[in-house]
C-alpha positions as CSV (number, residue, x, y, z in Angstrom):
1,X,-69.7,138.3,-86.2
2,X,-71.0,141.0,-83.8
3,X,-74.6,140.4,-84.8
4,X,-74.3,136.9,-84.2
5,X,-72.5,137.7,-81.0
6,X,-74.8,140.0,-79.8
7,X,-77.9,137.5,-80.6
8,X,-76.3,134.4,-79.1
9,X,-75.5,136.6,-76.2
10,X,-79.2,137.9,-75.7
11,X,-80.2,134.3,-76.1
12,X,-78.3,133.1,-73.1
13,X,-78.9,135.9,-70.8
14,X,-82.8,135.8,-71.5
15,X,-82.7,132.0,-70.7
16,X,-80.2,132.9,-67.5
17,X,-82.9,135.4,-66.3
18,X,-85.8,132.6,-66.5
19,X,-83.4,130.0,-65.0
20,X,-83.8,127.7,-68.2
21,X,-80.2,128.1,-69.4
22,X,-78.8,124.9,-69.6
23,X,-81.9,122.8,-69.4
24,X,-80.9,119.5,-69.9
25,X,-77.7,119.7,-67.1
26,X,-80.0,121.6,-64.3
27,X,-83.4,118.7,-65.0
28,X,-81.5,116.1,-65.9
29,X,-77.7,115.5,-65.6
30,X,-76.9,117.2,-62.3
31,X,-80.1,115.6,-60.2
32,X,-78.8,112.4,-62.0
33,X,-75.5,112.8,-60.8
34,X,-77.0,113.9,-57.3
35,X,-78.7,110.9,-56.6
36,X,-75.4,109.0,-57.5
37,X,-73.3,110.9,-55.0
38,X,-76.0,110.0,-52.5
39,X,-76.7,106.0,-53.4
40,X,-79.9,106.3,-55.2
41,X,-80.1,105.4,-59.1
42,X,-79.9,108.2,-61.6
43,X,-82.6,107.1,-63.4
44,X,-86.1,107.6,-63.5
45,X,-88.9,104.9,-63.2
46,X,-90.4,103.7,-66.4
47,X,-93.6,105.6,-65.4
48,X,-91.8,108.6,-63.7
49,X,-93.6,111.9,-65.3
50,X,-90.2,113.3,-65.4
51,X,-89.8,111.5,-68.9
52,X,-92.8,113.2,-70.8
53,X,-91.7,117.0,-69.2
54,X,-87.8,116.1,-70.5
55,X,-86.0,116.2,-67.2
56,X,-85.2,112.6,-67.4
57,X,-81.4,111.1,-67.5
58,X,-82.0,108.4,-70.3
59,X,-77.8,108.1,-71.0
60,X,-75.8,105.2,-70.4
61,X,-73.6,106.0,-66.6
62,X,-70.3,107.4,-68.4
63,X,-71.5,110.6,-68.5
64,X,-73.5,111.2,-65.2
65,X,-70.1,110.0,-63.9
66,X,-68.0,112.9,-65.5
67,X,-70.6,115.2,-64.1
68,X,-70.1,113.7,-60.3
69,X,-67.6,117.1,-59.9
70,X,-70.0,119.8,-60.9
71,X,-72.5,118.6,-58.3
72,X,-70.4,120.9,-55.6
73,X,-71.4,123.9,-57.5
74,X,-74.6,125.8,-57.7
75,X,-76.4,124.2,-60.3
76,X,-76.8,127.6,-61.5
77,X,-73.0,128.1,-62.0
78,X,-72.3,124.9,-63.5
79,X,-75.1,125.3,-65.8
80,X,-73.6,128.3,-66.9
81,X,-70.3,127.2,-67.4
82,X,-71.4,124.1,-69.6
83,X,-73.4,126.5,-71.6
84,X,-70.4,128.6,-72.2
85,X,-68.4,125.1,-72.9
86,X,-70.9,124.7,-75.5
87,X,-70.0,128.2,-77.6
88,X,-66.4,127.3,-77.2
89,X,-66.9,123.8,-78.8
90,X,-69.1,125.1,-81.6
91,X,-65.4,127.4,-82.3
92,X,-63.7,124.6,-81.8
93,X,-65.6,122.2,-84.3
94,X,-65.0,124.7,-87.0
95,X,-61.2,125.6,-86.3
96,X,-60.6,121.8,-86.3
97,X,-61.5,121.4,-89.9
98,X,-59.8,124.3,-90.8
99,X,-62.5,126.5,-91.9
100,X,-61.1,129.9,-91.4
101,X,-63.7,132.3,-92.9
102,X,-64.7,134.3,-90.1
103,X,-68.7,134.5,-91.7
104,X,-68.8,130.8,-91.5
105,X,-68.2,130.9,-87.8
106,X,-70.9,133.7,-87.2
107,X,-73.2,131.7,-89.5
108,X,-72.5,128.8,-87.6
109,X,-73.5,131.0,-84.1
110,X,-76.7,131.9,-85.8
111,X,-77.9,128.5,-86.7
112,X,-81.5,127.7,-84.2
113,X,-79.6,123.9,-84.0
114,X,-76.2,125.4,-82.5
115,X,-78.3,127.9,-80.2
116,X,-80.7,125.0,-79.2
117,X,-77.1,123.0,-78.4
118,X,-76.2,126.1,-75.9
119,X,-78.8,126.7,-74.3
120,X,-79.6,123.0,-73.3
121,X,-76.2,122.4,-72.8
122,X,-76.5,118.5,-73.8
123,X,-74.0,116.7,-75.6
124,X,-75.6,117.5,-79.1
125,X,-72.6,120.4,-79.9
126,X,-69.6,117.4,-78.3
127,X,-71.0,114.9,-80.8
128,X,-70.2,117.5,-83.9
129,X,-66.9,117.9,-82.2
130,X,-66.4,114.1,-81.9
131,X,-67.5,114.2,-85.9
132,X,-64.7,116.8,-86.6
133,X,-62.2,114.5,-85.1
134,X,-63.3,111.8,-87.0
135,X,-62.8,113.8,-90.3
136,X,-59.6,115.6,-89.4
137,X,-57.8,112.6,-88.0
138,X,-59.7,109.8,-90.3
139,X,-56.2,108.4,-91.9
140,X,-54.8,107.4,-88.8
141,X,-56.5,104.6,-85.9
142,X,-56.3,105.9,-82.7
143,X,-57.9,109.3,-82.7
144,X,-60.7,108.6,-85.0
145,X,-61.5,105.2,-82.9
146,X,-61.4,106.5,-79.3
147,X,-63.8,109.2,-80.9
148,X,-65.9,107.3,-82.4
149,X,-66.3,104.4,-79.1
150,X,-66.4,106.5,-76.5
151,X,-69.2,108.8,-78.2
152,X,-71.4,106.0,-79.6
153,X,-70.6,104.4,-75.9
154,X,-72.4,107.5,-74.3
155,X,-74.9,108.1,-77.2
156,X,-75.9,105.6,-79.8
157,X,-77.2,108.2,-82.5
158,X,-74.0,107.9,-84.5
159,X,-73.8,104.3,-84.7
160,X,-74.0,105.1,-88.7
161,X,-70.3,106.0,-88.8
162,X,-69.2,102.2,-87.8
163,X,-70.7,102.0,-91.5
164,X,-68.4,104.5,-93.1
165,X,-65.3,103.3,-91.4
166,X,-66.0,99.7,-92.9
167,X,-67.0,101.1,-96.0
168,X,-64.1,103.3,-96.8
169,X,-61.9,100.3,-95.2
170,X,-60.6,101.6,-91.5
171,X,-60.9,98.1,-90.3
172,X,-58.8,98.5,-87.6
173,X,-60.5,101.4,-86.4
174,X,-63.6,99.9,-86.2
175,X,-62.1,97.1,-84.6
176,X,-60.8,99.8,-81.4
177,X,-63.7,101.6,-81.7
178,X,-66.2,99.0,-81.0
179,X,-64.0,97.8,-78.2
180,X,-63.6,101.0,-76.4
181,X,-67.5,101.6,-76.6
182,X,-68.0,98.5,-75.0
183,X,-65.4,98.6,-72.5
184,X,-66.3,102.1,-71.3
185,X,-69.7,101.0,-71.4
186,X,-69.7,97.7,-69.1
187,X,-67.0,100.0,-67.0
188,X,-69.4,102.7,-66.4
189,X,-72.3,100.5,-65.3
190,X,-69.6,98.4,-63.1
191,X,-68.7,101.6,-61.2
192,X,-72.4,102.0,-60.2
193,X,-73.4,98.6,-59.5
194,X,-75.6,97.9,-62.7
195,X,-78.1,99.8,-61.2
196,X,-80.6,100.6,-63.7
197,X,-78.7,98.2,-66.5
198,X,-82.0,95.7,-66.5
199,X,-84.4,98.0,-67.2
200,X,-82.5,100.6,-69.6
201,X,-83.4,99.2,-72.6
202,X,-87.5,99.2,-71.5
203,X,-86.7,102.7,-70.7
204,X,-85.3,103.8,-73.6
205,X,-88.3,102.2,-75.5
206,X,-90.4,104.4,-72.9
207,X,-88.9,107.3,-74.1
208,X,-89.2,106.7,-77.7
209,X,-93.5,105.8,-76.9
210,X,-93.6,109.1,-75.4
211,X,-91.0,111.8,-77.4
212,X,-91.0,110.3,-80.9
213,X,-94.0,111.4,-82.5
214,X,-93.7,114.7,-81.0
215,X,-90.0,115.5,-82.3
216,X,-88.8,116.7,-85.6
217,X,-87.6,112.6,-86.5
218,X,-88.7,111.1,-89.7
219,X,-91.5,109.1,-87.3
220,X,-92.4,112.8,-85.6
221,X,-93.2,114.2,-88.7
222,X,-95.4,110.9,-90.6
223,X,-97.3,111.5,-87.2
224,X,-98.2,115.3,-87.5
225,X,-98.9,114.2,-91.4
226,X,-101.3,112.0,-89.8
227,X,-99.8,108.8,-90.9
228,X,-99.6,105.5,-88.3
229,X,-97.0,104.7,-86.0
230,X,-95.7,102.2,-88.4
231,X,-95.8,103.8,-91.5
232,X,-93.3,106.9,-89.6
233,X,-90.5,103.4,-88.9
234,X,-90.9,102.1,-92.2
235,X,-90.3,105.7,-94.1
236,X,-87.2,106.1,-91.3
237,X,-86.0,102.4,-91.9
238,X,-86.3,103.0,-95.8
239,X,-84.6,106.2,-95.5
240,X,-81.6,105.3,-93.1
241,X,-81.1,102.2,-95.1
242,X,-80.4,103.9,-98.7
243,X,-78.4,106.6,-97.2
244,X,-76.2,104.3,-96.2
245,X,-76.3,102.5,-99.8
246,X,-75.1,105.8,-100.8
247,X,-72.4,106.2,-97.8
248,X,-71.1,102.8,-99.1
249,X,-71.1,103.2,-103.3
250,X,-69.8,106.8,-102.5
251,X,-67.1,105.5,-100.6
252,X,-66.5,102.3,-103.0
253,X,-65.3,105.0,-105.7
254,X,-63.2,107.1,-103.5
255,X,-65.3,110.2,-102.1
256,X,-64.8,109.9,-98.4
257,X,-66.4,113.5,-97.8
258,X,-69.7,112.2,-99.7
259,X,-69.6,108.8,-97.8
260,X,-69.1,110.5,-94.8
261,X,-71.9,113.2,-95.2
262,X,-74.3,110.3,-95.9
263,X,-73.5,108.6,-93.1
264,X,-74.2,111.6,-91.0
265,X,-77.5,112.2,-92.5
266,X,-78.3,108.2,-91.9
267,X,-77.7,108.9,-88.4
268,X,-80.3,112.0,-88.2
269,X,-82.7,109.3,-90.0
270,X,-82.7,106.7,-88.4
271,X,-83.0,108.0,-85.0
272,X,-86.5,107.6,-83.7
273,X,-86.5,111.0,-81.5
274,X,-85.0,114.2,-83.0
275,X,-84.5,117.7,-81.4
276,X,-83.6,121.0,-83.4
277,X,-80.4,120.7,-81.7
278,X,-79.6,117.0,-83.3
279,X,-79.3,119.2,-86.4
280,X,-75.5,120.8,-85.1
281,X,-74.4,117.5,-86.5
282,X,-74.8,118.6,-90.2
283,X,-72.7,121.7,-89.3
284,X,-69.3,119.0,-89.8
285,X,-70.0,117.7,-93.3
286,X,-70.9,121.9,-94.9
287,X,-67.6,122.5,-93.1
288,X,-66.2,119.4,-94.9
289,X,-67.2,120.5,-98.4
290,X,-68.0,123.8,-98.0
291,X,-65.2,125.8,-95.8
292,X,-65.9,129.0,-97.5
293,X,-68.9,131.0,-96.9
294,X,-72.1,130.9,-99.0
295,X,-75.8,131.4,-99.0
296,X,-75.6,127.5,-98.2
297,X,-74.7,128.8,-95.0
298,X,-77.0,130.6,-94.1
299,X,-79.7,128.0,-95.4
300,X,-80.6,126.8,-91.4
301,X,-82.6,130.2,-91.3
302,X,-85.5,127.9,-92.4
303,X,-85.5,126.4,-89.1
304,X,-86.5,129.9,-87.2
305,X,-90.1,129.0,-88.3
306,X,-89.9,125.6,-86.9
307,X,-92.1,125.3,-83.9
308,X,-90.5,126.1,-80.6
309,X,-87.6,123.4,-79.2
310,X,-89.4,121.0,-77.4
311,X,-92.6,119.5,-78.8
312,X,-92.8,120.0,-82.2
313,X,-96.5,120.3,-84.0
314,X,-97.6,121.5,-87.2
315,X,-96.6,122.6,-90.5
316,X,-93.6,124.1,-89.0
317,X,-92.2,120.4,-88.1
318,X,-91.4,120.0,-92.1
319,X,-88.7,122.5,-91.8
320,X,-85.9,120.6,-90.9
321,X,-86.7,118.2,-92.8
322,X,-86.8,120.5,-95.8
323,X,-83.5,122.5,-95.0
324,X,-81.7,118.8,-94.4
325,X,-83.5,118.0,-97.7
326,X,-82.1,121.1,-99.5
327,X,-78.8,121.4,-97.5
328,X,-77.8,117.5,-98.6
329,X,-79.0,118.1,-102.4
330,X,-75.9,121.0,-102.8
331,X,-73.7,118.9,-101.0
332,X,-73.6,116.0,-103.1
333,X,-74.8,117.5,-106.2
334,X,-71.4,119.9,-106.5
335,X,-68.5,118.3,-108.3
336,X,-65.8,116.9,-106.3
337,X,-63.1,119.1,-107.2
338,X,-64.4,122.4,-106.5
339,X,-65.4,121.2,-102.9
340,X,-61.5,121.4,-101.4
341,X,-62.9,119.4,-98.1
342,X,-61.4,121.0,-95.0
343,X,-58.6,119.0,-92.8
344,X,-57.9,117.1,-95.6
345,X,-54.2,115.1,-94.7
């Protein structure tokens, strides 16, 4: 736990000292939430530049709004202090499915998706929390369903889940679920006029033209393996689409920590931009069936030769791909008694 410490630690203060630390809340949130607090939009043009250098607020309003109270620090500080958040939460995630092997947590430190998460401080490490909740509190309605709306509500990536909570039958929290995303949602954009509401979905296209091929997605790497545009969907579509076949036959005979894993997966592949830090999702389903330590662990040190966060080119943009690969194989492959999933009630 000291080496992992010690690393996260260097990590952070490096990207303090080069005033990088908490990337996505200096370029993107807290100028967002600026130009809120002073009556402009907190979104960027469909052509702004800002979009291709990653300093653009793409989010639905809920969470620029949350953000209005940081804007009276220095962004600094409050870069710093969501950063920090982010360590806490990564803690947190693990302590809420009861994993309680002290490796697992320094494991979990080490992983280049969970440093990626702190140092960018974006809400990649609150959506594995959001996961945990959804796992630890999955037999009753109101927990799981006021996790799973608000965080789909804020970020679409885990849409999947709506999947496994109709497939393992939580109708009624799909039912609350899908209502508080959409309330939230049209309450958010009320608050600020509907500035912006017109034209998000062109920009989130825009975004997806100009991140997609470059990130470590499905449609990111058929581009650096020199396949079309169209050909990357199609692999993603086919992909998404029979991991959630699985999520639902998995569930069908009982094995909710399967199900679920699948439909976590799904969510990684059907999204048409992924960042190393998108990986912290997978953390929740080896804490699921694996709560004590193992060399499965430690298996994300195959993303340390990925390229560098950010653009990813070359070979290196296979590894995630291979340690998801590899990582989901021992997951489901183990039988079901020996996996003892974590927060079980």
């Amino acid at each position: 736990m000291v080496v992992a410490a010690a690393v996260l630690v260097g990590v952070m203060v490096a990207s303090a000292w080069g005033g990088l630390l908490g990337w996505d809340v200096r370029f993107a949130y807290l100028p967002a939430a600026d130009a809120l607090v002073h009556g402009h939009s907190p979104y960027p043009g469909l052509h702004d530049p800002i979009l291709e250098d990653q300093k653009g607020y793409v989010y639905p309003p809920q969470l620029v709004l949350l953000l209005i109270p940081l804007t009276v620090l220095p962004v600094g500080v409050a870069a710093t202090l969501l950063a920090l958040g982010m360590v806490a939460l990564v803690g947190l995630t693990l302590r809420v499915l009861d994993v309680r092997d002290i490796r697992c947590y320094a494991a979990a430190l080490l992983w280049v998706p969970s440093i990626s998460g702190v140092l960018l401080a974006n809400v990649s490490i609150p959506l594995a929390l959001v996961l945990a909740l959804v796992w630890r509190y999955r037999d009753r309605v109101w927990p799981p369903s006021t996790a799973i709306g608000l965080s789909v509500s804020a970020k679409f990536l885990l849409w999947p889940m709506f999947v496994w909570m109709l497939a393992t039958r939580r109708f009624r929290a799909s039912a609350y679920a899908l209502l508080i995303g959409v309330t939230v949602t049209l309450a958010s954009w009320a608050v600020i006029g509907f500035e912006g509401l017109s034209e998000y979905p062109r920009l989130l296209q825009r975004l997806s033209d100009i991140q997609s091929a470059h990130s470590y997605s499905i449609v990111g790497m058929a581009a650096t393996a020199g396949l079309p545009d169209a050909a990357g969907k199609i692999l993603a579509l086919l992909t998404g689409v029979a991991l959630l076949v699985f999520c639902v036959v998995l569930a069908r005979r009982g094995d909710d920590a399967r199900s679920f894993t699948c439909a976590v997966v799904a969510a990684l592949a059907l999204s048409p931009i992924v960042w190393l830090h998108y990986l912290v999702l997978l953390l929740v389903p080896l804490a699921i069936l694996r709560p004590r330590f193992s060399a499965l662990w430690l298996l994300p040190v195959l993303l340390w030769v990925s390229p560098r966060p950010g653009y990813a080119d070359g070979p290196g943009t296979f590894a995630p791909a291979i340690a998801v690969a590899i990582l989901l194989f021992f997951l489901l492959r183990s039988p079901r008694e020996t996996l003892a999933p974590a927060g079980a009630t």
